[in-house]
C-alpha atoms as an extended CHARMM CRD file, in Angstrom:
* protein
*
       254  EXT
         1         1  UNK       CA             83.5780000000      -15.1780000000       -3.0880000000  PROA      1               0.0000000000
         2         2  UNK       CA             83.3820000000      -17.7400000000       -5.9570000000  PROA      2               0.0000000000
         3         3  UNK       CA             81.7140000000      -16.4530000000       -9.3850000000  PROA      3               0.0000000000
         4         4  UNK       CA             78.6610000000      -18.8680000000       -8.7850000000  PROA      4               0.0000000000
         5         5  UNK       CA             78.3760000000      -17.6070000000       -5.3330000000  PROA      5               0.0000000000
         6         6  UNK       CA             78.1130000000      -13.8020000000       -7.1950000000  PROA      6               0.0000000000
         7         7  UNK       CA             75.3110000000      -14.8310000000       -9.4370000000  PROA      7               0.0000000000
         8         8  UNK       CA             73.4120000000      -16.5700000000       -6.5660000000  PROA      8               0.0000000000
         9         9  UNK       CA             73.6640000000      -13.5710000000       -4.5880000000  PROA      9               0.0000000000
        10        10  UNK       CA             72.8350000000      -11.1170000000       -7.0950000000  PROA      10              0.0000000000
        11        11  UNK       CA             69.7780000000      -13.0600000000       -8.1420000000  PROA      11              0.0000000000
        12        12  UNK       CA             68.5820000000      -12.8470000000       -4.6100000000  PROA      12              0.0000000000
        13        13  UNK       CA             68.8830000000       -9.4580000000       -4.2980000000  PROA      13              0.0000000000
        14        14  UNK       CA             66.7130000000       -8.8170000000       -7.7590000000  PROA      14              0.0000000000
        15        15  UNK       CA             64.3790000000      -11.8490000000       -6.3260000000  PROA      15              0.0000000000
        16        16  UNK       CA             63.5250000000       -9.3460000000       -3.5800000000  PROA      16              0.0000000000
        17        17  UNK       CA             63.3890000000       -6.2120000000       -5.1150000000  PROA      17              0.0000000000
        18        18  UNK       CA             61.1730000000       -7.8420000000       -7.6630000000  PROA      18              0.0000000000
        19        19  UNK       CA             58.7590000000       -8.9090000000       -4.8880000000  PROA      19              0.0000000000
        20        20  UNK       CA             58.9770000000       -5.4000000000       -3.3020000000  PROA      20              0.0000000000
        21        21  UNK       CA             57.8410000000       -3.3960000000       -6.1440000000  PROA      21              0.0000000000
        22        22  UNK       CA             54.8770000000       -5.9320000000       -6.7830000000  PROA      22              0.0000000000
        23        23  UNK       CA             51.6440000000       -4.8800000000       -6.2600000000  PROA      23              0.0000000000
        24        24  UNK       CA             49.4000000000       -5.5070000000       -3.9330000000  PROA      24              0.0000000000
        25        25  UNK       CA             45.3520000000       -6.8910000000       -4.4290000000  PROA      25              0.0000000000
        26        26  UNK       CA             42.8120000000       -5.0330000000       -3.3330000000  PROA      26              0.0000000000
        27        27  UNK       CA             38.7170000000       -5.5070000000       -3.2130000000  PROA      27              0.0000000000
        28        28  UNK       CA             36.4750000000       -2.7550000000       -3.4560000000  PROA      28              0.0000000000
        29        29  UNK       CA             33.2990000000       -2.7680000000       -2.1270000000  PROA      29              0.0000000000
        30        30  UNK       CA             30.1400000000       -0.2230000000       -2.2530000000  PROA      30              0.0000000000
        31        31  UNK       CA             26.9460000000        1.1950000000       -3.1570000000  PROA      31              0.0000000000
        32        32  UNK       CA             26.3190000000        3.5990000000       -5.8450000000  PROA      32              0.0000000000
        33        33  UNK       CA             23.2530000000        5.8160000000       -5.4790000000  PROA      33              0.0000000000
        34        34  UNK       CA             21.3800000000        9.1100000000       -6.9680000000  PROA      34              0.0000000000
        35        35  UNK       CA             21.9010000000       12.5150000000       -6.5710000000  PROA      35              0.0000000000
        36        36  UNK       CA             19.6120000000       12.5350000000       -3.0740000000  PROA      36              0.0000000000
        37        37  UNK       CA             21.5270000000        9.3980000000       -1.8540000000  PROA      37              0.0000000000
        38        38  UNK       CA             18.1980000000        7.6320000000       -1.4860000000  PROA      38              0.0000000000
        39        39  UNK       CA             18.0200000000        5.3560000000       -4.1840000000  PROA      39              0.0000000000
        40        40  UNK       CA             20.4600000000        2.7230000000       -5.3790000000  PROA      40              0.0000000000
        41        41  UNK       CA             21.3620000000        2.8540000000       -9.4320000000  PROA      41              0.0000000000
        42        42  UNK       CA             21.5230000000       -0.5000000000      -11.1600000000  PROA      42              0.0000000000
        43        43  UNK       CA             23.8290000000       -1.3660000000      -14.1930000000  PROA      43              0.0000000000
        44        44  UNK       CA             26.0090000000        1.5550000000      -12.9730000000  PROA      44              0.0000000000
        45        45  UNK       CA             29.8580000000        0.6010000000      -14.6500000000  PROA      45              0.0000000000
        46        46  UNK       CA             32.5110000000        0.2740000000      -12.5170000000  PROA      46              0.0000000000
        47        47  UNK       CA             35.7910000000        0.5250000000      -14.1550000000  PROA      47              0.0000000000
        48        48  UNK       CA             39.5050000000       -0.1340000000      -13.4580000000  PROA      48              0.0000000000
        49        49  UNK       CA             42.5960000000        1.5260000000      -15.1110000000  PROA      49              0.0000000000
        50        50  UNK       CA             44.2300000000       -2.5040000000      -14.6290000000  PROA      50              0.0000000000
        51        51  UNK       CA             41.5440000000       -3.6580000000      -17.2700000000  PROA      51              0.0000000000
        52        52  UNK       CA             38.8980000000       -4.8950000000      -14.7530000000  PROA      52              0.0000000000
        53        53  UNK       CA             35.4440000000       -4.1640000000      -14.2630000000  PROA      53              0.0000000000
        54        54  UNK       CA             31.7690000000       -4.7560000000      -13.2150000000  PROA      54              0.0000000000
        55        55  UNK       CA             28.2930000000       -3.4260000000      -12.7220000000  PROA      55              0.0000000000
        56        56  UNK       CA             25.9510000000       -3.1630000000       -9.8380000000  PROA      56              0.0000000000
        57        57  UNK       CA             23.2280000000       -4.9440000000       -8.7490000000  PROA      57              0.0000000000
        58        58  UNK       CA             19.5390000000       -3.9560000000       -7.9520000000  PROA      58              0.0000000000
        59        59  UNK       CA             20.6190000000       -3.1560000000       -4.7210000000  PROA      59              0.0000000000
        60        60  UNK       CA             23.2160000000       -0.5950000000       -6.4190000000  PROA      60              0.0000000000
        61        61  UNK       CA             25.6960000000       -3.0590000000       -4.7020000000  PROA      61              0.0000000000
        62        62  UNK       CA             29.3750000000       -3.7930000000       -6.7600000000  PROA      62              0.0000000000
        63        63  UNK       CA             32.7150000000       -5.1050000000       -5.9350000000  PROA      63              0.0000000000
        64        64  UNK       CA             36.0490000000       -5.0960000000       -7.8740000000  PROA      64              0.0000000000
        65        65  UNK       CA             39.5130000000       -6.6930000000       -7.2630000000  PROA      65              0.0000000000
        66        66  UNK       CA             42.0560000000       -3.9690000000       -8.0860000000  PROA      66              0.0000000000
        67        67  UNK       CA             45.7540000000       -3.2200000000       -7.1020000000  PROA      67              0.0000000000
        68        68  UNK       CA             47.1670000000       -0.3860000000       -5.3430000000  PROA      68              0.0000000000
        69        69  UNK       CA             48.2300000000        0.7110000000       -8.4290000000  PROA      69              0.0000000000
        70        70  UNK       CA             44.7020000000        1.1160000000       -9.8490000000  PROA      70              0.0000000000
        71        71  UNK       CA             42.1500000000        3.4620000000      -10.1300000000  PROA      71              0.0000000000
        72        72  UNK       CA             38.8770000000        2.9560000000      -10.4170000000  PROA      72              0.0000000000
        73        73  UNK       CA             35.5710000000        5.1830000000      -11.5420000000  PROA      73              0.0000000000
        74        74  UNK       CA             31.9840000000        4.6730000000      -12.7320000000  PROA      74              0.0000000000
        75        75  UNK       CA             29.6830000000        5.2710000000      -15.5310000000  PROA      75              0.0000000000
        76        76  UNK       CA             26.3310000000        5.5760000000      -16.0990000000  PROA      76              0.0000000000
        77        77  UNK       CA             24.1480000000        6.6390000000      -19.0260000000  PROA      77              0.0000000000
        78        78  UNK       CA             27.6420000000        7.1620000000      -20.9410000000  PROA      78              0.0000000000
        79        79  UNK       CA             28.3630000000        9.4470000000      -17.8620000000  PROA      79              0.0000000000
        80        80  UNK       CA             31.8900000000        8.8980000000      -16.4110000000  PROA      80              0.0000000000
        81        81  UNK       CA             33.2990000000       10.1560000000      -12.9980000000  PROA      81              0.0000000000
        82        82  UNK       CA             36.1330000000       11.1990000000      -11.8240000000  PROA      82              0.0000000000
        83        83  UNK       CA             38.9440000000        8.5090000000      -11.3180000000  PROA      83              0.0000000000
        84        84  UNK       CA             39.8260000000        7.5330000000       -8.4500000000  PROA      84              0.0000000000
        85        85  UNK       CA             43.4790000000        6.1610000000       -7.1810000000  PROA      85              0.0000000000
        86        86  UNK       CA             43.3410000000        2.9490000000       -4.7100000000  PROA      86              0.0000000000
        87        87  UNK       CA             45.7080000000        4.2260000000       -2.4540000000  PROA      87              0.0000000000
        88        88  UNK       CA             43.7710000000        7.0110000000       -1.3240000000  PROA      88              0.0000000000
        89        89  UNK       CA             40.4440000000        5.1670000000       -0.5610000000  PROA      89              0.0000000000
        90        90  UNK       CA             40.3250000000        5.3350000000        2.7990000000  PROA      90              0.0000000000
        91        91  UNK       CA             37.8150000000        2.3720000000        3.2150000000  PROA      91              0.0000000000
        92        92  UNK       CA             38.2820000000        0.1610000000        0.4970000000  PROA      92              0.0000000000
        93        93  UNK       CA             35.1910000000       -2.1150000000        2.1640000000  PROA      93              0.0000000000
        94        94  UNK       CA             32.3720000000        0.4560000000        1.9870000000  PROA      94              0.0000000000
        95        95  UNK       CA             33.0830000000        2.4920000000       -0.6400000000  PROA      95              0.0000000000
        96        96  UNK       CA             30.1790000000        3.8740000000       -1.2670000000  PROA      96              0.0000000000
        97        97  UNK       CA             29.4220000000        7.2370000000       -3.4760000000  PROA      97              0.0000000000
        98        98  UNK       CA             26.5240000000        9.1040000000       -5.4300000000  PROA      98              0.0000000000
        99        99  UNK       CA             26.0040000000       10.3440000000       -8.9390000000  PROA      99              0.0000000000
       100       100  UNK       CA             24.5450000000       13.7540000000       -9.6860000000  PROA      100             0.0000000000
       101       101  UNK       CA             21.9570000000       11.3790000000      -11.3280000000  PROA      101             0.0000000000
       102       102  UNK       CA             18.2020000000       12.4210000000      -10.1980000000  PROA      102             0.0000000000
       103       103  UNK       CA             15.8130000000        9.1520000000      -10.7120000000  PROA      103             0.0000000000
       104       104  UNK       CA             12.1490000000       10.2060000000      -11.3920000000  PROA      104             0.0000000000
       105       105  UNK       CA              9.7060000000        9.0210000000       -8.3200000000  PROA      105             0.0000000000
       106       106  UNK       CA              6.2390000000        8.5210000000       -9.0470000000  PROA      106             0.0000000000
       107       107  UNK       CA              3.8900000000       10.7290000000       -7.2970000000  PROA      107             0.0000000000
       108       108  UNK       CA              1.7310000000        9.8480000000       -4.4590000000  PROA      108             0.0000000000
       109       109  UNK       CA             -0.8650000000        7.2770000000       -4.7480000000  PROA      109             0.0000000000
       110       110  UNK       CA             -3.5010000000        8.0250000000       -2.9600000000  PROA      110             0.0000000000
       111       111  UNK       CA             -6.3230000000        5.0380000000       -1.9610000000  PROA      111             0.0000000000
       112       112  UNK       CA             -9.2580000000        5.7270000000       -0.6670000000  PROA      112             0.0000000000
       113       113  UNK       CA            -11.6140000000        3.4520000000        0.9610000000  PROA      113             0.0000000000
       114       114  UNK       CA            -13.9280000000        1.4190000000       -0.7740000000  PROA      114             0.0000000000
       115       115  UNK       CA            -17.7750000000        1.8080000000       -0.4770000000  PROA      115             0.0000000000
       116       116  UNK       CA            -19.3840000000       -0.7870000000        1.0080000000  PROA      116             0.0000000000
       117       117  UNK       CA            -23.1440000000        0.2280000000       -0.4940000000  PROA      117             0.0000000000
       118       118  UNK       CA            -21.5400000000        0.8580000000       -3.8010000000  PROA      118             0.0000000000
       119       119  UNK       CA            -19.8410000000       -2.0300000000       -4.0230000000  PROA      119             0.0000000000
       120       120  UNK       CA            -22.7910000000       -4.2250000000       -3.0430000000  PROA      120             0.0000000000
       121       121  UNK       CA            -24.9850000000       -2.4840000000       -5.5260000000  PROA      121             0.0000000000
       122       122  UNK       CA            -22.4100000000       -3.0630000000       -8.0470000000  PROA      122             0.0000000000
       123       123  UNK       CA            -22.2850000000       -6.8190000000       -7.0640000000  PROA      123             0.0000000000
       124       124  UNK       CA            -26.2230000000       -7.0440000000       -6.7170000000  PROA      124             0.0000000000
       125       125  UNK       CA            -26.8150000000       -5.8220000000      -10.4250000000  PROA      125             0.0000000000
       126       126  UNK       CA            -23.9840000000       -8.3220000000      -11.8950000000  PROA      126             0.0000000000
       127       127  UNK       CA            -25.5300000000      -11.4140000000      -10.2870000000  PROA      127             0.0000000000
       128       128  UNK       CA            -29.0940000000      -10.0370000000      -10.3970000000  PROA      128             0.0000000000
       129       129  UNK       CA            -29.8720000000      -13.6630000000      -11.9530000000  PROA      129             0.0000000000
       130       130  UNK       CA            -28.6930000000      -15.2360000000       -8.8090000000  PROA      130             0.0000000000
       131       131  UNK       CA            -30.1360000000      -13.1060000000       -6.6640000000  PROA      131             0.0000000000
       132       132  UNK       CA            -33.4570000000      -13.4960000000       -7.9490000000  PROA      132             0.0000000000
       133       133  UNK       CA            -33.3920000000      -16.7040000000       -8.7630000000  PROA      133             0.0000000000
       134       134  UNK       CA            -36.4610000000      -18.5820000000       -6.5630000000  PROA      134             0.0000000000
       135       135  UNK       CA            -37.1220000000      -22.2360000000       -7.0590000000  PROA      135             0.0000000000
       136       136  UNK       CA            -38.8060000000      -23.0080000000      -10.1080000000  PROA      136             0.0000000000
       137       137  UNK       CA            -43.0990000000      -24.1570000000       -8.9170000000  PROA      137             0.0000000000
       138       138  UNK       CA            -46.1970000000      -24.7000000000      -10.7160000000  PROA      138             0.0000000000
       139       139  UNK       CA            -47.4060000000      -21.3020000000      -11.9410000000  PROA      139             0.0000000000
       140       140  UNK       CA            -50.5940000000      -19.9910000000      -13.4780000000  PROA      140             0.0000000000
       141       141  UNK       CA            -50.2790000000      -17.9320000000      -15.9160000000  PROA      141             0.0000000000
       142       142  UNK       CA            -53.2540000000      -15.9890000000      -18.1340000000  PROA      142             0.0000000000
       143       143  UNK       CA            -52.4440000000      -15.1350000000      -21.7450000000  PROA      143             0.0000000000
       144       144  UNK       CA            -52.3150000000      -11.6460000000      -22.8050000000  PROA      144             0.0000000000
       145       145  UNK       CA            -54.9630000000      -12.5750000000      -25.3580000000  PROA      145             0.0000000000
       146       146  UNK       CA            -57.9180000000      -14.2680000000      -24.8270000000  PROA      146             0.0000000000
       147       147  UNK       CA            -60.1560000000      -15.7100000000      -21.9900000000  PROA      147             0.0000000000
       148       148  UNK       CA            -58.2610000000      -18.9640000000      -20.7900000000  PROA      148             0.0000000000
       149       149  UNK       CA            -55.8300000000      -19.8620000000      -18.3720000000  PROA      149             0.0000000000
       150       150  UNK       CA            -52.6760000000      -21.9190000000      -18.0660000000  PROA      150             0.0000000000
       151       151  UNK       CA            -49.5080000000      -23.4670000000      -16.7320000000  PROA      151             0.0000000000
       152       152  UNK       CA            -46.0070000000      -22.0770000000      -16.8380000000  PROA      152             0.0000000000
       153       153  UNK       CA            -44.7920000000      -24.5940000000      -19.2800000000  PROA      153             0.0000000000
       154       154  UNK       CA            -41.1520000000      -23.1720000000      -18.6360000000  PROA      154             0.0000000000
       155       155  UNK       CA            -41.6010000000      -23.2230000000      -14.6020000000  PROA      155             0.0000000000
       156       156  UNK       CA            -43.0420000000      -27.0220000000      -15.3640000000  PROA      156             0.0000000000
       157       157  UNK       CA            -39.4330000000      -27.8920000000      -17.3230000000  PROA      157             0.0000000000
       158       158  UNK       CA            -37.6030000000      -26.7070000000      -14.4910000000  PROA      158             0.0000000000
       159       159  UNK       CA            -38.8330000000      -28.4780000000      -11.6600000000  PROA      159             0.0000000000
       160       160  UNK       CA            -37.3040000000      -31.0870000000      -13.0550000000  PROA      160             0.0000000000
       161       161  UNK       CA            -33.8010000000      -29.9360000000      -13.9810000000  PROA      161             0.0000000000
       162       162  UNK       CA            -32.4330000000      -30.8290000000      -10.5590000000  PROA      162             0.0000000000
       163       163  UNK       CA            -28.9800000000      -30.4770000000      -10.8000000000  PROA      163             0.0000000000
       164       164  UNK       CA            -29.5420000000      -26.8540000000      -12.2900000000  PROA      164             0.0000000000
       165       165  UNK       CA            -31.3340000000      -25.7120000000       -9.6000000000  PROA      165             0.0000000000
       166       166  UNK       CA            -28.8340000000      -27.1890000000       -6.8820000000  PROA      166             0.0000000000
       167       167  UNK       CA            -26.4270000000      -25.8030000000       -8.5480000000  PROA      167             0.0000000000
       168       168  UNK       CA            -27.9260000000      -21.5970000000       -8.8440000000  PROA      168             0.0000000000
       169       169  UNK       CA            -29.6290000000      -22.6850000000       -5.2710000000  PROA      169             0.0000000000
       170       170  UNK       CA            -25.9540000000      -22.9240000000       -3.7480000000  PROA      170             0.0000000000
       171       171  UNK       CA            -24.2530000000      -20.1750000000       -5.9250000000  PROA      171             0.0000000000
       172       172  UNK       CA            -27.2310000000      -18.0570000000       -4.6160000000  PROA      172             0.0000000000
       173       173  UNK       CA            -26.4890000000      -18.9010000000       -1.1400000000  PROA      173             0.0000000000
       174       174  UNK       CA            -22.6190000000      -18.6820000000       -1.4720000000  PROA      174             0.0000000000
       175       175  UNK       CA            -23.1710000000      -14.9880000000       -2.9580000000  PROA      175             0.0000000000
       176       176  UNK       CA            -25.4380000000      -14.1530000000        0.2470000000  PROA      176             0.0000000000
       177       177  UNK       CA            -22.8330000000      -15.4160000000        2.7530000000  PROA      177             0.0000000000
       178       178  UNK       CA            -20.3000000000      -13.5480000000        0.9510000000  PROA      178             0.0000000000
       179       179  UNK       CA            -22.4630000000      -10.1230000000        1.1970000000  PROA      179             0.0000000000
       180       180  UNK       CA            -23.5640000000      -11.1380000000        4.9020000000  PROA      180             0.0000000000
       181       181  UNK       CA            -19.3280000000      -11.0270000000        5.3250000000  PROA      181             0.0000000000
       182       182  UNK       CA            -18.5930000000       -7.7520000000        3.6270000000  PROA      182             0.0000000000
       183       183  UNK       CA            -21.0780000000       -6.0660000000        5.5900000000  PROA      183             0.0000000000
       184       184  UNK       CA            -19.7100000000       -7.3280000000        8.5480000000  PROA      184             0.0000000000
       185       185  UNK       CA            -15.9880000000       -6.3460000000        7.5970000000  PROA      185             0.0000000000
       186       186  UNK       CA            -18.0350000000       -2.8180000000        7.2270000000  PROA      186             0.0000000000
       187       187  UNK       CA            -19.1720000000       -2.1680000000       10.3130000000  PROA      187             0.0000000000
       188       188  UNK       CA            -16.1830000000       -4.3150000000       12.5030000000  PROA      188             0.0000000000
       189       189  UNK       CA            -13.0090000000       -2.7340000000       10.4400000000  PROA      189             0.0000000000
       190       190  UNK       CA             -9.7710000000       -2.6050000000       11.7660000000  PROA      190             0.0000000000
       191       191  UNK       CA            -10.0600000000        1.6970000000       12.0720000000  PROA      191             0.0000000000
       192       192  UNK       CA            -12.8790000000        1.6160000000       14.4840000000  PROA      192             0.0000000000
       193       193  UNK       CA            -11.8260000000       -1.4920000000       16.5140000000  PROA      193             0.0000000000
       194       194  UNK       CA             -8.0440000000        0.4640000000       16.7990000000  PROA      194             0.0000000000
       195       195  UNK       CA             -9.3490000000        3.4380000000       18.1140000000  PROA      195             0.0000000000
       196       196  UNK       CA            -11.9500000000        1.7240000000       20.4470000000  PROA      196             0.0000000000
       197       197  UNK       CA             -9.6140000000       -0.5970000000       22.2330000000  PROA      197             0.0000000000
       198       198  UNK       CA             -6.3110000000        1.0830000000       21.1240000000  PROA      198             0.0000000000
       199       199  UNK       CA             -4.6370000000       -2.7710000000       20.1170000000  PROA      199             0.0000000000
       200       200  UNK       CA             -2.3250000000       -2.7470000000       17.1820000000  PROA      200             0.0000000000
       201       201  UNK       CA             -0.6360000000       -5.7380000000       15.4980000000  PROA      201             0.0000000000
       202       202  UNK       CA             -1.2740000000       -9.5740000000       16.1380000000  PROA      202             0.0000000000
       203       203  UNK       CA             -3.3050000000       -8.2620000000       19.1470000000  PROA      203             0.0000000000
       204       204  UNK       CA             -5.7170000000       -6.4640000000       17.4250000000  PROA      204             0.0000000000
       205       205  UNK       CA             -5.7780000000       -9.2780000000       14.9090000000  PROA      205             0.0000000000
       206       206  UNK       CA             -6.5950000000      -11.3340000000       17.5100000000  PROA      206             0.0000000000
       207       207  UNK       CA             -9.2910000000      -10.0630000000       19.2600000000  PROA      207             0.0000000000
       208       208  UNK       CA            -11.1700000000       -9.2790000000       15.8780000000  PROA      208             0.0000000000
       209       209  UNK       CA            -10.6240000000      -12.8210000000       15.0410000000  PROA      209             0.0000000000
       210       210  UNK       CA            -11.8970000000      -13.9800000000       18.2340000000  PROA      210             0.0000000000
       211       211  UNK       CA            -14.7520000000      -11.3100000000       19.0940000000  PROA      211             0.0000000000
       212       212  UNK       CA            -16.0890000000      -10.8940000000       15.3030000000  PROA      212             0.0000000000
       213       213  UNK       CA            -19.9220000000      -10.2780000000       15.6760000000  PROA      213             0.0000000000
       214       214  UNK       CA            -22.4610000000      -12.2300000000       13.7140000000  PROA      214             0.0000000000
       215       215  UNK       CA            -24.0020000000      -11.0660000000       10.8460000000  PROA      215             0.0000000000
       216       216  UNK       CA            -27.6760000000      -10.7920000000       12.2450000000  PROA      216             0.0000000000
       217       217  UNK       CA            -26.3530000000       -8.5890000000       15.2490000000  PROA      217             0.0000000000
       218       218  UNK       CA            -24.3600000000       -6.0740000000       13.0320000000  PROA      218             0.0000000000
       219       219  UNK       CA            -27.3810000000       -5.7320000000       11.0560000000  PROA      219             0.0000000000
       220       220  UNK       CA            -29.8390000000       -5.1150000000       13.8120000000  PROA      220             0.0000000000
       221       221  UNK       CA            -27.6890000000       -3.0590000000       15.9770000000  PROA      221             0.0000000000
       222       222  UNK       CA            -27.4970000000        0.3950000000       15.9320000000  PROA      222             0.0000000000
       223       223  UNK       CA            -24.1830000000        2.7040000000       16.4130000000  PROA      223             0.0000000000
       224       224  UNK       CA            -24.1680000000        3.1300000000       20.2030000000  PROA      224             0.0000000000
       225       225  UNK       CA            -25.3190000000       -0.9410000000       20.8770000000  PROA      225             0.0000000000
       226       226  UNK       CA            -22.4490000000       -2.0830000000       18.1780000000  PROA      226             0.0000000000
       227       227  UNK       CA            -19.8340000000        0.3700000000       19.7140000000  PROA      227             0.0000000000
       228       228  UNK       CA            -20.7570000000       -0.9540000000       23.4800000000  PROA      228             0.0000000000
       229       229  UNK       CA            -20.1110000000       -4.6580000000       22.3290000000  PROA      229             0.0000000000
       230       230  UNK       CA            -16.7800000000       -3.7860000000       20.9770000000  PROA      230             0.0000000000
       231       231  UNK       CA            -15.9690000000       -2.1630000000       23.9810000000  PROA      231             0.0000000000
       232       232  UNK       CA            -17.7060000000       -5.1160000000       26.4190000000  PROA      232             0.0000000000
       233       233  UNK       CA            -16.1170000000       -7.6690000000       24.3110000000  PROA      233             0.0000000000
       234       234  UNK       CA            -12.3330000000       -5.9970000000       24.6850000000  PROA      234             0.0000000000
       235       235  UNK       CA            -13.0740000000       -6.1210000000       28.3970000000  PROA      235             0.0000000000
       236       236  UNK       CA            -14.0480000000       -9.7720000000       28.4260000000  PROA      236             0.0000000000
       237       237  UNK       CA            -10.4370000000      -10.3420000000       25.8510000000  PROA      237             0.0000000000
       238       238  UNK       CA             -8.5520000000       -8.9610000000       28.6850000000  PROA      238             0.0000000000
       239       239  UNK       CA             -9.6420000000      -11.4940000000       31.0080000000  PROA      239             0.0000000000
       240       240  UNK       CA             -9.7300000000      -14.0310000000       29.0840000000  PROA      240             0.0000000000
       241       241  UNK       CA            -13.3180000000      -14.3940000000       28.3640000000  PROA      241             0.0000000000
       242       242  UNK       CA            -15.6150000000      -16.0370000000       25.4080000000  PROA      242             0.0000000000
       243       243  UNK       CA            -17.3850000000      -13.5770000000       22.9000000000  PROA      243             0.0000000000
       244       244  UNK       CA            -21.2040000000      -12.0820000000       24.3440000000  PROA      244             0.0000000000
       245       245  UNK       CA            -23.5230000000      -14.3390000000       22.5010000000  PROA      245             0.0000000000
       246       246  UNK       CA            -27.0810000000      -12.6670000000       24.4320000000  PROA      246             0.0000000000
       247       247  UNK       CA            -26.5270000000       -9.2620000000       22.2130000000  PROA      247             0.0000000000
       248       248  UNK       CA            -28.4700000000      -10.8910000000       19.4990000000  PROA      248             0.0000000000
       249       249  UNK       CA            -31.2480000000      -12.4390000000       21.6920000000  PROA      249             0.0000000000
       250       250  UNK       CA            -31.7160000000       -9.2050000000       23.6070000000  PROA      250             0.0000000000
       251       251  UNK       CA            -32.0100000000       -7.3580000000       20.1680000000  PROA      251             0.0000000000
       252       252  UNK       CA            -34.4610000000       -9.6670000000       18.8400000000  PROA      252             0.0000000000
       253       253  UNK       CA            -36.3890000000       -9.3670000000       21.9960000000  PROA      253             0.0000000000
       254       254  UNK       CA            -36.9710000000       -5.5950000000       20.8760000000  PROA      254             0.0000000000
């Protein structure tokens, strides 16, 4: 073997070792959570002993490219862990671990339903203009002193400002119509309709949509006539059959 052909040969052999002893990539993947393993942490460090690093998500989510040479660990708050060598990561893919870091939960909301009276008395006193509001006529009035008698020069002025009274004539009625719907919403909720017909989801939805009384018959009817209707009206759903519309008539009849 020529000289040259020694060289070659020995640089092959180093070529090989060299590639050998390199080290392989790696990427880590995981979640990082509290104490109770319930709820991700965010901006949690994760660090490598190569120089690399990163920090999770909202989600508590991270992933780092590492070599089997590496180990990684996390901080938080200041707060490192324990370090932990590549190699022995068993699933390098979901590597997922919790800090004995507690996060502070709010407590318990609790929401109770509104009041319907309440609410409309609360409504009734902030718009008592509107609700009062009558369209403005010729009015006599009779002076607190003295013996004659007059007009309402004010009433007088507004019989003439039209597009004021369209305009508190139609804010009036939109405020009436939006009581008349609340009440209704009152009486045909989604609690008593679920435990009358026992639907839940889009079907209940549904047949609330499609069987909602009208105003004047949820006034005028009492408990037992408004609980029948629901319970006539989810018979009629099942088969496919429009909404009762004699309830009212018969009611009116009384």
């Amino acid at each position: 073997m020529s000289r040259l052909q020694h060289y070659i040969l020995l640089g092959c052999i180093l070529l090989l070792g060299a590639n050998n002893s390199a080290a392989q990539s790696y990427l880590i993947k995981g979640v990082v959570y509290d104490s109770s393993r319930n709820y991700p942490l965010e901006l949690v460090s994760v660090l490598s002993t190569g120089g690399d690093g990163t920090v999770t998500n909202t989600d508590g989510y991270y992933q780092i490219r590492v070599t089997d040479r590496d180990s990684i660990w996390f901080s938080y708050l200041n707060k490192p862990t324990m370090k932990f060598p590549v190699v022995k990561i068993a699933n390098p893919m979901q590597f997922d671990i919790s800090l004995q870091i507690s996060i502070p939960v709010l407590r318990e909301v609790k929401v109770f339903p509104r009041n319907y009276k309440l609410d409309s008395i609360r409504n009734r006193q902030e718009y008592a203009k509107i609700f009062n509001y009558s369209k403005p006529g010729l009015k006599i009035i009779t002076p607190q002193y003295g013996a004659g008698v007059g007009l309402d020069v004010n009433e007088l002025i507004n019989m003439f400002r039209f597009r004021r009274n369209k305009s508190m004539l139609g804010f009036q009625q939109r405020l009436l119509l939006e009581e008349q719907e609340k009440f209704i919403d009152y009486r045909f909720n989604k609690a008593l309709i679920r435990r009358l017909t026992l639907l839940e989801g889009a079907e209940l939805e549904k047949f609330m949509d499609l069987f909602r009384p009208s105003y004047l018959f949820t006034k005028l009817s009492g408990d037992y006539e408004f609980r029948l209707y629901i319970k006539q009206s989810l018979y009629r759903y099942k088969r496919g059959l429009p909404p009762l519309v004699w309830e009212e008539e018969r009611l009116l009849d009384q």
